[in-house]
BALUMZA-994737 format. One record per residue (C-alpha): x, y, z. Coordinates in Angstrom, 3 decimals, always signed. Layout:
residues N
atom c1:X c2:Y c3:Z
...
END
This chain:
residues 158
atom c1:+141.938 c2:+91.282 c3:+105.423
atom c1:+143.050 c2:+90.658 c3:+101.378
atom c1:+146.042 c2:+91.463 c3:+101.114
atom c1:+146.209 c2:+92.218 c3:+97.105
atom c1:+144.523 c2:+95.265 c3:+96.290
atom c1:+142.249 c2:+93.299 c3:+94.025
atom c1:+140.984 c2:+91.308 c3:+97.148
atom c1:+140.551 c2:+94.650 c3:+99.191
atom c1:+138.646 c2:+95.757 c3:+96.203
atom c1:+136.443 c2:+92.937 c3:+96.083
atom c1:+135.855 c2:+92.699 c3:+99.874
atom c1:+134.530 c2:+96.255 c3:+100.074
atom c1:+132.042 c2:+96.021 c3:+97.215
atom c1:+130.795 c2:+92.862 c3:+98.848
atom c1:+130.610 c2:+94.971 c3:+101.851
atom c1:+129.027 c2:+97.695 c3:+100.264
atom c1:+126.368 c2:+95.182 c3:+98.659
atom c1:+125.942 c2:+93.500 c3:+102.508
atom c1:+124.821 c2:+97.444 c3:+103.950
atom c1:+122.827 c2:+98.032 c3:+100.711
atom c1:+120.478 c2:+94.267 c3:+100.895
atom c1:+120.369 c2:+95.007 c3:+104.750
atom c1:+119.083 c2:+98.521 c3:+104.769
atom c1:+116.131 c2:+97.590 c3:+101.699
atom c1:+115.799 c2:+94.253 c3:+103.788
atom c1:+114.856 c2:+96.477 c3:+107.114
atom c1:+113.141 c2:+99.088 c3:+105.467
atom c1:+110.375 c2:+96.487 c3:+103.646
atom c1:+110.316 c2:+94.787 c3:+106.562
atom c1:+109.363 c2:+98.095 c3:+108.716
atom c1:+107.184 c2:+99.343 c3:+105.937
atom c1:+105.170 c2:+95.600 c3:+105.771
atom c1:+104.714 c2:+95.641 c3:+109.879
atom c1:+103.682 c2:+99.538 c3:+110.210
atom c1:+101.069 c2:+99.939 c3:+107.630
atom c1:+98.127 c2:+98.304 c3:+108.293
atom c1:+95.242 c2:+97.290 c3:+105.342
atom c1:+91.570 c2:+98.276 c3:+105.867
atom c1:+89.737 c2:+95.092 c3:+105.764
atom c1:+86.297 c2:+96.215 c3:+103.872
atom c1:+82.966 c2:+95.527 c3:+105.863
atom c1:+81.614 c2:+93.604 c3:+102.949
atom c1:+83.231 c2:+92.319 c3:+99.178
atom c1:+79.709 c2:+92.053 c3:+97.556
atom c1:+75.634 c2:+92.898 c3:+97.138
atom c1:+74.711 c2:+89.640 c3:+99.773
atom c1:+77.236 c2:+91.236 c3:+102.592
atom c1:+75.988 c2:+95.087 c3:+102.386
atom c1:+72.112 c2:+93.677 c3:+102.809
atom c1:+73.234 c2:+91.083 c3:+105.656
atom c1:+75.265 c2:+93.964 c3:+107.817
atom c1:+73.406 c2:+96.638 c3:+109.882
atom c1:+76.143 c2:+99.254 c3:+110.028
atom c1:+76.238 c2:+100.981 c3:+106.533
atom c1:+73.130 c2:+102.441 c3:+104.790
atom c1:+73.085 c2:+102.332 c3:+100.605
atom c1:+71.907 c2:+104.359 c3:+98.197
atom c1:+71.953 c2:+104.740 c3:+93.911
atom c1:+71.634 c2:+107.597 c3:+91.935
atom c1:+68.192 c2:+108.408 c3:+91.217
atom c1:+67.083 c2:+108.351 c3:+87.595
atom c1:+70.088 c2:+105.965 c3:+86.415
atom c1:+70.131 c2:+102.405 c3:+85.362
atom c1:+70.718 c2:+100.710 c3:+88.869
atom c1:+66.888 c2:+102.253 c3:+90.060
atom c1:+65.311 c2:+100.307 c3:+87.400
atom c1:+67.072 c2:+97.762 c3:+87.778
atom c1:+66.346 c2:+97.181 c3:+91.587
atom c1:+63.335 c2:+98.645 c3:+90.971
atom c1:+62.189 c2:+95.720 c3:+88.497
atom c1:+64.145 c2:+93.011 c3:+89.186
atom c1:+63.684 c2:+89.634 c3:+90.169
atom c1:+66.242 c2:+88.528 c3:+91.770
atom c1:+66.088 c2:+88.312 c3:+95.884
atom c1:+69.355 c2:+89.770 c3:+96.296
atom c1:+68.228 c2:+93.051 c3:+94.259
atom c1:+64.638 c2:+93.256 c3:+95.232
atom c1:+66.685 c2:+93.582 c3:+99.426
atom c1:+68.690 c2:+96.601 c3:+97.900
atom c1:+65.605 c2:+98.366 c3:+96.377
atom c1:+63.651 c2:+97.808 c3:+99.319
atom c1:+66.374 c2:+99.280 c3:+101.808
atom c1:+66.694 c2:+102.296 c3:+99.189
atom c1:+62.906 c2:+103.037 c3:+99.782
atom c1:+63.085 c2:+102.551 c3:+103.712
atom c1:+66.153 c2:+104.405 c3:+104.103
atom c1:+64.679 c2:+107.068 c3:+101.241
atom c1:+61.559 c2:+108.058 c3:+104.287
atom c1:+64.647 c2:+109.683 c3:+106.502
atom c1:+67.190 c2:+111.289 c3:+103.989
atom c1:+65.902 c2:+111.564 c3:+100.488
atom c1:+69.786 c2:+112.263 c3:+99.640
atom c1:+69.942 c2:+108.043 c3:+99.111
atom c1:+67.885 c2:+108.292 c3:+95.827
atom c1:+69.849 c2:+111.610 c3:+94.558
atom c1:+70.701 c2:+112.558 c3:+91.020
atom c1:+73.665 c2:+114.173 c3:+92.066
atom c1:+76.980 c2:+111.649 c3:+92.328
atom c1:+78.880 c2:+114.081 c3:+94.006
atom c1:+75.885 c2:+113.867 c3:+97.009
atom c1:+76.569 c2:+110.558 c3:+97.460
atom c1:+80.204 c2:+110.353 c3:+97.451
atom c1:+79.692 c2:+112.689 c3:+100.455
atom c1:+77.784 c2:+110.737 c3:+102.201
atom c1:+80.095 c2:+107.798 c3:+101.687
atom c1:+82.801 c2:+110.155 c3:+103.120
atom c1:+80.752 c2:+111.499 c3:+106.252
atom c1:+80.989 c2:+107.647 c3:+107.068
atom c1:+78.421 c2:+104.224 c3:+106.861
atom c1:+77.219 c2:+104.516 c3:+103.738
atom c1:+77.463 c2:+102.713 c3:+100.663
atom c1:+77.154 c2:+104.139 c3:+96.918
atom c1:+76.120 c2:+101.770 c3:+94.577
atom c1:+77.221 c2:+103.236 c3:+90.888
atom c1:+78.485 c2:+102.655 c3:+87.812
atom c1:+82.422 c2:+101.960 c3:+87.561
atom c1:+83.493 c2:+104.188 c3:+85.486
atom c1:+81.560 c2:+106.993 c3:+87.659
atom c1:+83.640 c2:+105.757 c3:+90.840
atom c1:+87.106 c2:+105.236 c3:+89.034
atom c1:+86.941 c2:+108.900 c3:+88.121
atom c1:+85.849 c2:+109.859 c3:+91.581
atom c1:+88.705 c2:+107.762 c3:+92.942
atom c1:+91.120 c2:+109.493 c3:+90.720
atom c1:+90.158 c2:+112.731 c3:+93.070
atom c1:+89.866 c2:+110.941 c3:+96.238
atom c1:+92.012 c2:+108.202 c3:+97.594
atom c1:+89.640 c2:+107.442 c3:+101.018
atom c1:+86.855 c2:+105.769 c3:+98.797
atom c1:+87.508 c2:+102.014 c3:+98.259
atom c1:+85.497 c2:+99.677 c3:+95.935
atom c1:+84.706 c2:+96.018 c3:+96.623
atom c1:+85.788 c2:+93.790 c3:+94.239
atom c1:+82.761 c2:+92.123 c3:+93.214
atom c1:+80.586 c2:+94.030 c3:+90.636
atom c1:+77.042 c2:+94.281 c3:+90.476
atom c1:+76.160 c2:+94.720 c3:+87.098
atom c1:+78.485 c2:+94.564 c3:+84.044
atom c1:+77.530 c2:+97.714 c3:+81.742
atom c1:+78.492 c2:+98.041 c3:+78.057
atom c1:+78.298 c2:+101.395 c3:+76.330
atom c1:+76.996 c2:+102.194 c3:+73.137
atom c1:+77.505 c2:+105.143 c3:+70.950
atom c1:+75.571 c2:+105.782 c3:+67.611
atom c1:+77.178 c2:+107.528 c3:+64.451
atom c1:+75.479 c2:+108.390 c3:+61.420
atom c1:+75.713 c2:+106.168 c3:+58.409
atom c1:+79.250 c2:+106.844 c3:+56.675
atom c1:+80.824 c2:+108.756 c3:+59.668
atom c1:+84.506 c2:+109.507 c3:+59.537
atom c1:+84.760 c2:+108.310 c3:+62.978
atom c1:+83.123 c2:+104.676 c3:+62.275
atom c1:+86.682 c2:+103.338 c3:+62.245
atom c1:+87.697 c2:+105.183 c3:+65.102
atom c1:+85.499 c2:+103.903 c3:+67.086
atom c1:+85.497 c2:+99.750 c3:+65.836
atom c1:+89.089 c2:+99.843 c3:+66.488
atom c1:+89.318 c2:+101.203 c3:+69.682
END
């Protein structure tokens, strides 16, 4: 033990730091082995159609039906076709209502495909939904003003 009071001063708040690093040290290292990270079935388009668990569905009437609908591409024309076959037993896959589908995804083994700023506000409301990190379609928005609106500038800056 210091036997200035300086060096008994010193020695405690190096004690004091020793407790505080141990006791963050133990509780990260607690919080990092007990909570465990839901690994998602599948990250993309390609790993939904290839798995035989979870059905899918869009929202009827929006962009993504015509666009699987339509489209060319293999990947898409496997999504629109698994919409129509899974369409004959629960017509709730081709809905117009979101809020249908986001129940469905919550009952369990079934996959929403929407737009992302649809399932970021839903998210905001419920924490159990997760999105993969691939994205199917990039969408830009649009918005028309009449000539010589006030809000022209509003809107170019932003």
């Amino acid at each position: 033990m210091a036997d200035s009071s300086s060096g008994r001063t010193l020695l405690s708040f190096w004690w004091i730091f020793c407790i505080i690093m141990m006791a963050t040290y133990s509780g990260n290292l607690i919080a990092f082995l007990t909570v465990t990270k839901d690994k998602l079935p599948f990250t993309d388009l390609s790993g939904l159609v290839a798995q035989d668990k979870y059905q899918w569905g869009i929202q009827g009437g929006a962009i993504f039906e015509q666009i699987f609908k339509t489209s060319e591409i293999p990947e898409y024309k496997k999504i629109w076709s698994g919409v129509v076959e899974y369409n004959k037993s629960d017509t709730r896959v081709l809905s117009y209502i979101g809020d249908e589908h986001i129940g469905k995804v919550l009952e369990g083994n079934y996959a929403f495909i929407v737009d992302k700023t649809f399932f970021d506000m839903t998210m905001i409301d419920n924490c159990e939904l997760a999105m993969p990190l691939a994205e199917v379609l990039q969408l830009q928005y649009a918005m028309a003003l009449p000539n010589n609106s006030p809000f022209t500038k509003i809107f170019t800056d932003e």
